[in-house]
VMD Tcl script that draws the C-alpha trace (Angstrom):
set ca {
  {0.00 0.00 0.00}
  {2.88 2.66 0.83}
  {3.76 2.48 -3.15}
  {0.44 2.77 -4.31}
  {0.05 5.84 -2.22}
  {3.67 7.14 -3.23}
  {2.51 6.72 -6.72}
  {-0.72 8.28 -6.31}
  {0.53 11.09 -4.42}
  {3.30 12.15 -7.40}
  {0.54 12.47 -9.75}
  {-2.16 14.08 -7.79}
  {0.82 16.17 -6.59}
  {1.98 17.78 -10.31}
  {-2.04 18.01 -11.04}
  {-2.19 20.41 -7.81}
  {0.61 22.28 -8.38}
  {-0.10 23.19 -12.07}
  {-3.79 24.52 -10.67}
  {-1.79 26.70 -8.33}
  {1.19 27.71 -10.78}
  {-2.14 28.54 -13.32}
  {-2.86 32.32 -12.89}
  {-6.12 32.36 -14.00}
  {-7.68 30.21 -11.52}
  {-9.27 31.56 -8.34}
  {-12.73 30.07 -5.67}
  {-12.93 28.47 -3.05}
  {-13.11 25.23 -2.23}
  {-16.11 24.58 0.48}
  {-16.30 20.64 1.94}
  {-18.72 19.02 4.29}
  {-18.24 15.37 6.18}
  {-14.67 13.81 5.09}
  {-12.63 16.64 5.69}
  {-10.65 19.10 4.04}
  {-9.46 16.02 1.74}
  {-9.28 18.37 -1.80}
  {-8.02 21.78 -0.71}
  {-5.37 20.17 1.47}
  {-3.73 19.08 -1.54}
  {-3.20 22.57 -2.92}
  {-2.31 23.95 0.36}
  {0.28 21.00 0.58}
  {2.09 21.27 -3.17}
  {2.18 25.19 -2.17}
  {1.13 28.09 -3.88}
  {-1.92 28.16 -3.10}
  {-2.54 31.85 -2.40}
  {-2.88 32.43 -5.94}
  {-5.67 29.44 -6.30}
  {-8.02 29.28 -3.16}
  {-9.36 32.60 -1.95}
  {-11.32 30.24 0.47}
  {-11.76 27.37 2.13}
  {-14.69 26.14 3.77}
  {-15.95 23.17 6.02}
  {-19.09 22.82 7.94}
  {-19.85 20.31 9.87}
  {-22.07 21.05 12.54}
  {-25.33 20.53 10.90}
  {-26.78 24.06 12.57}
  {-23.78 25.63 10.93}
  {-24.57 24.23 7.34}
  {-28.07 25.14 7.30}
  {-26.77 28.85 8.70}
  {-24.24 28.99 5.71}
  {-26.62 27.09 2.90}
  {-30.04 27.10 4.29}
  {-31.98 24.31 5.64}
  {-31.57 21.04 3.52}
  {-33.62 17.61 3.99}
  {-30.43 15.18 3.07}
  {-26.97 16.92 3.54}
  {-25.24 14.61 1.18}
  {-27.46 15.16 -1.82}
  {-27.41 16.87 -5.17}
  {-29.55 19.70 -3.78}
  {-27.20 20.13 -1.04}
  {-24.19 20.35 -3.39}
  {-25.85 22.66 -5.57}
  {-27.05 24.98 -3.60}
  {-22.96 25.31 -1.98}
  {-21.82 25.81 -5.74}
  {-24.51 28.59 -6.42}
  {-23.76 30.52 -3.18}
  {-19.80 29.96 -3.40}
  {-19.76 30.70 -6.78}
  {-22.08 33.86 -6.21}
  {-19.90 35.10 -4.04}
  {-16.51 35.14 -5.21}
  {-17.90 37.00 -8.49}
  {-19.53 39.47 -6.14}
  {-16.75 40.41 -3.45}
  {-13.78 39.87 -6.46}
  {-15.22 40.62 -9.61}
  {-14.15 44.11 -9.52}
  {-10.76 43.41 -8.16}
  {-9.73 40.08 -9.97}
  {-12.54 39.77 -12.84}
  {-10.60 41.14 -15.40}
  {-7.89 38.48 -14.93}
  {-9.30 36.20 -13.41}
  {-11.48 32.51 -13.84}
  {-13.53 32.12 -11.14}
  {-14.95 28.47 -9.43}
  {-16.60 27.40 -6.51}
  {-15.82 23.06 -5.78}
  {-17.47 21.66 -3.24}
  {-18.49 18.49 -1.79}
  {-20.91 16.78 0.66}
  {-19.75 13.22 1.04}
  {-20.26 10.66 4.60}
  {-17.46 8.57 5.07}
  {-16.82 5.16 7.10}
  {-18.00 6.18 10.56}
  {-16.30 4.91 13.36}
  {-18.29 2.48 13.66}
  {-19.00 1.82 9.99}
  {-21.70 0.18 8.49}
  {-23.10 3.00 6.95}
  {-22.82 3.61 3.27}
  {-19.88 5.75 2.04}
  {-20.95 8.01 -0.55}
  {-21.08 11.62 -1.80}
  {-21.99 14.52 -4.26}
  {-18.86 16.51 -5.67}
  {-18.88 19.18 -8.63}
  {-17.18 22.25 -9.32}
  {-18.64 25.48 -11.26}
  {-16.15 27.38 -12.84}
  {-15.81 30.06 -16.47}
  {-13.10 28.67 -18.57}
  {-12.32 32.66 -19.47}
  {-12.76 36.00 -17.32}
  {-16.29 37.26 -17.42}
  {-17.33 34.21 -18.71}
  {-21.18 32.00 -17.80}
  {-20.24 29.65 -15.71}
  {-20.28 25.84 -16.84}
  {-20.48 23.07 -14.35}
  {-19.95 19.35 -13.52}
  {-21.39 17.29 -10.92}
  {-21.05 13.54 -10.07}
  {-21.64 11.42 -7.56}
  {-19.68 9.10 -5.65}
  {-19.15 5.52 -3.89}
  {-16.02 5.02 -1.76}
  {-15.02 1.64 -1.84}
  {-12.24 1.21 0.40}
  {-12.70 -0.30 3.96}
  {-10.88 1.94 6.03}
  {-11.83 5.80 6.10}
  {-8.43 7.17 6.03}
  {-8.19 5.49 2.24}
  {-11.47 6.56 1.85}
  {-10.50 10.29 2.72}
  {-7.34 9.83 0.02}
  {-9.21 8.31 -2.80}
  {-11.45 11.27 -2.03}
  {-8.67 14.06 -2.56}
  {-7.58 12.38 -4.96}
  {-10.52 12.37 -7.31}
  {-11.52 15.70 -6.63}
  {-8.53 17.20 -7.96}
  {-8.68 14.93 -10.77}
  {-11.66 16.65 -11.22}
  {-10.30 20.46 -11.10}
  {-7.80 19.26 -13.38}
  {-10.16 17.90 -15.97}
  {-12.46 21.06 -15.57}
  {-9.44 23.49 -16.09}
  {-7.48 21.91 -19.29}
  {-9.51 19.01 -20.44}
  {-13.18 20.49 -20.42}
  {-13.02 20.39 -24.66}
  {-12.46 16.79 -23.87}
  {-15.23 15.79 -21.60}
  {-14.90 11.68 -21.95}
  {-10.74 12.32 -21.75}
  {-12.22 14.40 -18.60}
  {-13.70 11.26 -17.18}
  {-11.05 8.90 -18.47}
  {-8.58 11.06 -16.31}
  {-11.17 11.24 -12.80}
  {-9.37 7.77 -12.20}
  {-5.78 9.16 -12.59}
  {-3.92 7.63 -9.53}
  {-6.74 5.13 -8.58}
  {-8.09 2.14 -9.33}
  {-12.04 1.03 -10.22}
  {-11.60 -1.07 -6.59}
  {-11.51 2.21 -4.93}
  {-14.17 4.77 -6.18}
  {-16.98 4.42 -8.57}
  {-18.89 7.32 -10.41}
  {-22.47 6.36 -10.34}
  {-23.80 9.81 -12.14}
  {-22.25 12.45 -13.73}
  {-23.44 15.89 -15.57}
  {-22.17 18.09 -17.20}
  {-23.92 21.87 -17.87}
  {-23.03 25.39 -19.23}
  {-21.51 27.15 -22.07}
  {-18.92 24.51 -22.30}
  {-20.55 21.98 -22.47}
  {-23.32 23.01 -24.78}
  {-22.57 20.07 -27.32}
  {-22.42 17.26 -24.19}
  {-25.15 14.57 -24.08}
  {-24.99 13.34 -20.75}
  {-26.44 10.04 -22.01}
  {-22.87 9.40 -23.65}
  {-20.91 10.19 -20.89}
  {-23.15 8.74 -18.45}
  {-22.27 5.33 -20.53}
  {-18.44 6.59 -20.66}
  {-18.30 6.33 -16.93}
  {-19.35 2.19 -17.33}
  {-17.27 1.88 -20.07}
  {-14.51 2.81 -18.35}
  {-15.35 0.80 -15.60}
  {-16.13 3.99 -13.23}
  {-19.67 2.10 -12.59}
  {-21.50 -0.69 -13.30}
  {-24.66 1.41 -14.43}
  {-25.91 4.37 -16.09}
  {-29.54 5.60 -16.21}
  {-32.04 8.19 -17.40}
  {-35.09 9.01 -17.60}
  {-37.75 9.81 -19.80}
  {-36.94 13.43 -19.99}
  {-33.44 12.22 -21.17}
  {-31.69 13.90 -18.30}
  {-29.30 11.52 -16.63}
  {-30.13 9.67 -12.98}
  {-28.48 8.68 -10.16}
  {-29.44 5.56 -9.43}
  {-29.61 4.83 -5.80}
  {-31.68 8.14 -5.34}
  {-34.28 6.40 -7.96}
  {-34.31 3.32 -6.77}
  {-34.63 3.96 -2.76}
  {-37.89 2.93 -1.33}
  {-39.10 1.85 -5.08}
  {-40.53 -1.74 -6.05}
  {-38.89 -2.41 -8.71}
  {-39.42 -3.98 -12.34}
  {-37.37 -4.39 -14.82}
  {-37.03 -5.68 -19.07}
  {-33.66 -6.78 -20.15}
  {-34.05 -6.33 -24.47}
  {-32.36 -5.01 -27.25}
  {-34.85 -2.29 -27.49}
  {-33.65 -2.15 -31.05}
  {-36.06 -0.95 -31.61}
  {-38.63 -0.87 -28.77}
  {-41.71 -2.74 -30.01}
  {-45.50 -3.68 -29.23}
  {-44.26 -6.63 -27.41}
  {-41.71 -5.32 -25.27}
  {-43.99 -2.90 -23.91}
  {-47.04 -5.79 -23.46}
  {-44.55 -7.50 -22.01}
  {-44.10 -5.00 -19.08}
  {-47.57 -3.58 -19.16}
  {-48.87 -6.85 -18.23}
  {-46.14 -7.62 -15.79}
  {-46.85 -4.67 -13.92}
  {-50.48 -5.30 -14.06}
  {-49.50 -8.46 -12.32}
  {-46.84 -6.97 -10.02}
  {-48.70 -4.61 -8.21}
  {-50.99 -7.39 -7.31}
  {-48.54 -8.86 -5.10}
  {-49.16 -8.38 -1.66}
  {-45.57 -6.92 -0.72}
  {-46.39 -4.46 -3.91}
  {-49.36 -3.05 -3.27}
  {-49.79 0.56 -2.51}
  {-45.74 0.95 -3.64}
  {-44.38 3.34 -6.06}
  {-43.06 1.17 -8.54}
  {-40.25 2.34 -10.77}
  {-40.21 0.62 -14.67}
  {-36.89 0.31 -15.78}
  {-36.10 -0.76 -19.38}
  {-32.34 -2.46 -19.27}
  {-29.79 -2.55 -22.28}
  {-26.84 -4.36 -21.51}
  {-23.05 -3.51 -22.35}
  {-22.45 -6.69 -24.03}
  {-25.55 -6.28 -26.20}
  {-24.18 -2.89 -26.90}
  {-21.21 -3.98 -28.01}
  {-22.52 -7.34 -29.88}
  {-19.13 -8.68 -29.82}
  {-17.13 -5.73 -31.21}
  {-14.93 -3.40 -29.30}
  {-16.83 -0.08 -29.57}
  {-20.43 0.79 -29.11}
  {-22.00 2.35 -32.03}
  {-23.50 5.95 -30.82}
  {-25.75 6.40 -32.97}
  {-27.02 3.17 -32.38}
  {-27.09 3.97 -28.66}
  {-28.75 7.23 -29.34}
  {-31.39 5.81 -31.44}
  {-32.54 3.69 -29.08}
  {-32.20 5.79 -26.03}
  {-34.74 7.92 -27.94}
  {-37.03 5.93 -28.87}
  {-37.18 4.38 -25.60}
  {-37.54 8.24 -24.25}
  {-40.38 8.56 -26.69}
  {-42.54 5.54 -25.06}
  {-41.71 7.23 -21.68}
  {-39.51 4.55 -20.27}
  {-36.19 5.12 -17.87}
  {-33.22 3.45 -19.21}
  {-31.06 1.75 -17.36}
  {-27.60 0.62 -19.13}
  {-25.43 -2.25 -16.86}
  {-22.54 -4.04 -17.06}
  {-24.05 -7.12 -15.67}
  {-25.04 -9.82 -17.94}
  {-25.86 -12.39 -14.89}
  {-29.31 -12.04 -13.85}
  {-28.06 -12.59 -10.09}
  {-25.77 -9.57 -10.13}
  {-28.25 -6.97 -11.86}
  {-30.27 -8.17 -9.33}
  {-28.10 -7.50 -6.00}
  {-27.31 -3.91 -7.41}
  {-31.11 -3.51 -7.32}
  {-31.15 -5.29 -4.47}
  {-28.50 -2.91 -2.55}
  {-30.62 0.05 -3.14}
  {-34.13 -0.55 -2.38}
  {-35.68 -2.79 0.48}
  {-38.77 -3.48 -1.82}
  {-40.04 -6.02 -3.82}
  {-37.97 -6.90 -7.77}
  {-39.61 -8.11 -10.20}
  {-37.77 -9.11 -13.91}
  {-40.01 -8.96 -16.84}
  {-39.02 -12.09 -19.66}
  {-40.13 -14.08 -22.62}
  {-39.87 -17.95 -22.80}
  {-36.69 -18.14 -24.53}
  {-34.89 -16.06 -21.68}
  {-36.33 -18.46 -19.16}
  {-34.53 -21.26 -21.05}
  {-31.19 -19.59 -21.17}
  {-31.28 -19.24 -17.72}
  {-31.50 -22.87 -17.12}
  {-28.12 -23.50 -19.41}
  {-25.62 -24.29 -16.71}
  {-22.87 -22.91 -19.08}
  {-24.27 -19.57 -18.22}
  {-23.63 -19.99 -14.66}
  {-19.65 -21.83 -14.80}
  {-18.37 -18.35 -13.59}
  {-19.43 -19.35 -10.08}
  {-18.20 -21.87 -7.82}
  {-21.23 -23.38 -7.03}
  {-22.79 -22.82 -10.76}
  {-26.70 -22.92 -11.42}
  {-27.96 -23.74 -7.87}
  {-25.43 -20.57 -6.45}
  {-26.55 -18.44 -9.15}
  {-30.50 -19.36 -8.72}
  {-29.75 -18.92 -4.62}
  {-28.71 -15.29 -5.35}
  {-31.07 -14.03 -7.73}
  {-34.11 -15.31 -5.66}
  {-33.20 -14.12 -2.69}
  {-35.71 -11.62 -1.23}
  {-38.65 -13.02 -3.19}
  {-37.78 -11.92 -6.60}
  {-40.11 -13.11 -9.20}
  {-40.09 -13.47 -12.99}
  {-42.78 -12.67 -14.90}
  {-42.65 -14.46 -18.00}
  {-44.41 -13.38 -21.44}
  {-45.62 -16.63 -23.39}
  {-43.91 -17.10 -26.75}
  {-45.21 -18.56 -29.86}
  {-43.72 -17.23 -32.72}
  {-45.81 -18.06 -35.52}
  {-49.06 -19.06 -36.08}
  {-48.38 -22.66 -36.32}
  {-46.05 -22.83 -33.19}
  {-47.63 -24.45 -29.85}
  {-47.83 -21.65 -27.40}
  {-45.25 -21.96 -24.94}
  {-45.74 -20.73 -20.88}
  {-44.01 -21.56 -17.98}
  {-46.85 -23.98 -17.46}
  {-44.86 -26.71 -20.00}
  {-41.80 -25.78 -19.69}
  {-39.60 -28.76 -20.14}
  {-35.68 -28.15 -19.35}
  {-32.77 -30.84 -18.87}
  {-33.67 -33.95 -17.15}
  {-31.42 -32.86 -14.34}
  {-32.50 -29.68 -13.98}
  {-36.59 -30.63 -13.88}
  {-36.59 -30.80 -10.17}
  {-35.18 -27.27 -9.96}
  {-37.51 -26.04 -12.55}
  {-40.47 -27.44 -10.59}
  {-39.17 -26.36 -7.66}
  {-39.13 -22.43 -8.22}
  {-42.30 -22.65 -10.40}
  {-43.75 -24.35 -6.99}
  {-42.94 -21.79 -4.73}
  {-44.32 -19.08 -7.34}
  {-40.82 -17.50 -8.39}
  {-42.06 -18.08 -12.12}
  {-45.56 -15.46 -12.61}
  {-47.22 -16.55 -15.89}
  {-48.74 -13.34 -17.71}
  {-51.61 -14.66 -18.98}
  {-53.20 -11.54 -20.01}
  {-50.71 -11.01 -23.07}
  {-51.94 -9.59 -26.47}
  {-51.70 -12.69 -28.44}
  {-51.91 -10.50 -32.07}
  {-47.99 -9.13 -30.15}
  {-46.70 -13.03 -30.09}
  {-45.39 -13.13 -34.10}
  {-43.50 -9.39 -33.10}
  {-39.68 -9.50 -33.13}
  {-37.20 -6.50 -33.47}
  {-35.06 -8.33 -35.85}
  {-38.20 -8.85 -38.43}
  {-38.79 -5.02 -37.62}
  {-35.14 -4.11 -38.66}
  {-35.20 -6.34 -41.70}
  {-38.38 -4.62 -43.08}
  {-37.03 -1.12 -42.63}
  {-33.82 -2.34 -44.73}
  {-35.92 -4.09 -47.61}
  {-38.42 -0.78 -47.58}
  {-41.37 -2.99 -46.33}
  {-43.66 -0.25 -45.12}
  {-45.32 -2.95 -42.96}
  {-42.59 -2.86 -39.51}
  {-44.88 0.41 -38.85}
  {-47.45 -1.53 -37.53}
  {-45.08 -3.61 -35.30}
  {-44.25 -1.26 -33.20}
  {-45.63 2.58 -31.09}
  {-46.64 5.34 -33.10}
  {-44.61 7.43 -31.24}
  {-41.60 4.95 -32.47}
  {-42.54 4.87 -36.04}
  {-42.63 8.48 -36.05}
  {-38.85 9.13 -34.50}
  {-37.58 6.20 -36.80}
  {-39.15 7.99 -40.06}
  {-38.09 11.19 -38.64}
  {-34.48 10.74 -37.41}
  {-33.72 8.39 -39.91}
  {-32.84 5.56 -37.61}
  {-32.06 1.79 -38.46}
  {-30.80 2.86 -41.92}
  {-34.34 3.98 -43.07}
  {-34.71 5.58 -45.90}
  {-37.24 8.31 -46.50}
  {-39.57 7.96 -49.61}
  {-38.13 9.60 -52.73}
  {-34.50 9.53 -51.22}
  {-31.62 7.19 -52.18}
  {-28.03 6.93 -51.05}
  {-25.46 8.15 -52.82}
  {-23.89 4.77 -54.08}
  {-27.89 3.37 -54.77}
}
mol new
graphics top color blue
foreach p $ca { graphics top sphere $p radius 0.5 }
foreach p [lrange $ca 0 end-1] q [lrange $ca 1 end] { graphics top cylinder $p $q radius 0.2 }
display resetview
């Protein structure tokens, strides 16, 4: 460990000191629960007289509220903002006459809880930093949130520091970079230590940004394990959705979204919010892509592709949740971390046989039977969409399911104890509805994939141009 931190410390180190050596940047740097962990760097490289006109830390929760105002949460993102905004405020208004000429002016803060003494508790925290990239400038601004990983607080604190000068750094001379900005925020750490759950990015900098991309930067990298947003399109931070929320979720391709995938969780939550341990809940939808279908075996995700279906999902009003967990059992204990209520997993027939391939489950020591023990923990249930593809298919339910001779008992097992909900009030005309067929009709100009899928989705794919359609009258150039 005493290399690690040597290492970490020369790099963090030369990232302070050229903040401080940089005349144009001067704020404050305000910091509630951890400790001075940022602006201690800065005071530590030295030079720092020409950086931080103030420093800040409140801990008494009677001094906060007299400094900020009253907040509900302390370590939230209206906490945080409301510290930028008045910091921020501020310095323009006592300096801006003196230093506004010359000067870029920021306000970073943080609100973050750390191990307690006696741990236990969860170790998180909000952290941004509003700044103008030239004098007079509007301000632009970027906000994350953050999960400390390590076990004892005093790495905590450092991984901490650490990051939020990473972050200065990237705001300073890598904001016309903002996914080379998040690349860097793990500069002298490691993805054991700290993951970035949310991030945002605002103002006249980052006018071009679509937080959806960088939101799915941050799990590329390996920052976090999910991304989401919502409906509006605005990016989420998960925990804060899912807390106190029954939960139900599609895995699909969404590509695109069609009648079927949204029967599928219409009448799953139809039959969710029957259940007992449901009822009277706010239930949150979530509609899940994951990275390895985003990738579909190739090194880099296509953005437009992302985009496209981010929208149309967006259209139908659904919150999109991206993960890079492929095992059902993992997805689920994320969910499972951050919300006490009920989960419920929305899948066709198909899905319910790969699930009972033991090849899917080798990465675990005890295979199928430790995989099935996790994910149906905490009476999770699977509500599972008949399938019958064409017309002269038998329809297919959980009630005749038939898997490995070995793996029967198991099968009856679950269904027995009602893990296995069979939606039985499906639209049957849906059954014959596939996303592939829909794809393969928009290539060969088959006008009929409109009626496979939302009106609001045949409108943004005609519109936008998605899926390589091709408006009427309009060829490509090599046609």
């Amino acid at each position: 460990m005493t290399e690690l931190v040597g290492v970490h410390q020369t790099e963090t180190h030369q990232k302070a000191l050229r903040i401080n050596l940089d005349p144009r940047w001067y704020g404050t740097v305000a910091e509630i629960g951890a400790g001075q962990e940022v602006v201690r760097w800065f005071f530590r490289v030295g030079g720092a007289a020409g950086t931080v006109a103030k420093s800040i830390s409140a801990y008494d929760m009677a001094v906060s509220d007299a400094v900020y105002g009253k907040a509900e949460r302390y370590v939230s993102m209206g906490r945080l903002q409301g510290m930028l905004d008045k910091e921020f405020r501020l310095n323009v208004e006592r300096l801006g006459d003196e230093r506004g000429d010359t000067n870029c002016f920021f306000a970073f803060a943080d609100t973050v809880v750390a191990r307690s003494f006696r741990g236990g508790n969860e170790c998180h925290g909000w952290m941004g930093v509003k700044f103008q990239s030239q004098p007079h400038d509007e301000p632009s601004q970027i906000v994350m949130h953050v999960r400390m990983l390590d076990v004892e607080a005093w790495l905590q604190q450092e991984a901490l520091g650490i990051i939020g000068v990473n972050m200065l750094y990237g705001a300073f001379f890598e904001n016309h970079e903002p996914e080379r900005l998040i690349e860097s925020l793990l500069d002298g750490l490691t993805v054991g230590r700290i993951e970035i759950d949310m991030i945002q990015f605002r103002g006249i900098e980052f006018r071009g940004v679509d937080n959806r991309l960088m939101a799915l930067k941050l799990v590329q990298v390996g920052l976090s394990g999910v991304a989401m947003f919502g409906p509006d399109k605005a990016v989420l931070q998960p925990s804060e959705e899912l807390r106190k929320k029954a939960v139900l979720l599609e895995r699909g391709s969404f590509r695109p979204p069609t009648h079927v995938n949204l029967d599928m969780l219409d009448t799953a939550h139809a039959k969710f919010e029957e259940d007992p341990a449901v009822a009277g809940k706010p239930i949150l939808q979530l509609t899940e892509i994951t990275m390895r279908n985003l990738l579909a075996g190739g090194q880099d995700i296509d953005r437009r592709d992302f985009l496209a279906r981010a929208e149309l999902l967006a259209a139908c009003g659904k919150t999109v949740l991206i993960t890079d967990y492929f095992d059902y059992y993992r997805l689920a204990a994320y969910i499972g971390e951050r919300t006490t209520e009920r989960i419920g997993i929305v899948m066709g027939v198909p899905s319910l046989f790969d699930l009972f391939d033991e090849k899917n489950h080798n990465q675990l020591p005890g295979g199928i039977l430790e995989s099935f023990g996790r994910l149906f923990k905490n009476g999770l249930k699977l509500y599972v969409y008949p399938h019958r593809p064409t017309a002269d298919n038998e329809l297919r339910t959980v009630y005749d399911i038939k898997v490995q001779d070995e793996l029967q008992p198991l099968y009856d097992y679950l269904y027995g104890r009602g893990s296995f909900v069979h939606l039985d009030n499906y639209r049957p005309e849906y059954l014959p509805i596939f996303s592939r067929d829909v794809l393969r009709r928009i290539a060969a100009q088959d006008d009929s994939w409109e009626s496979m899928v939302p009106d609001a989705v045949c409108d943004l794919i005609k519109t936008r141009s998605f899926f390589g359609y091709v408006k009427p009258g309009r060829h490509y150039p090599d046609d």
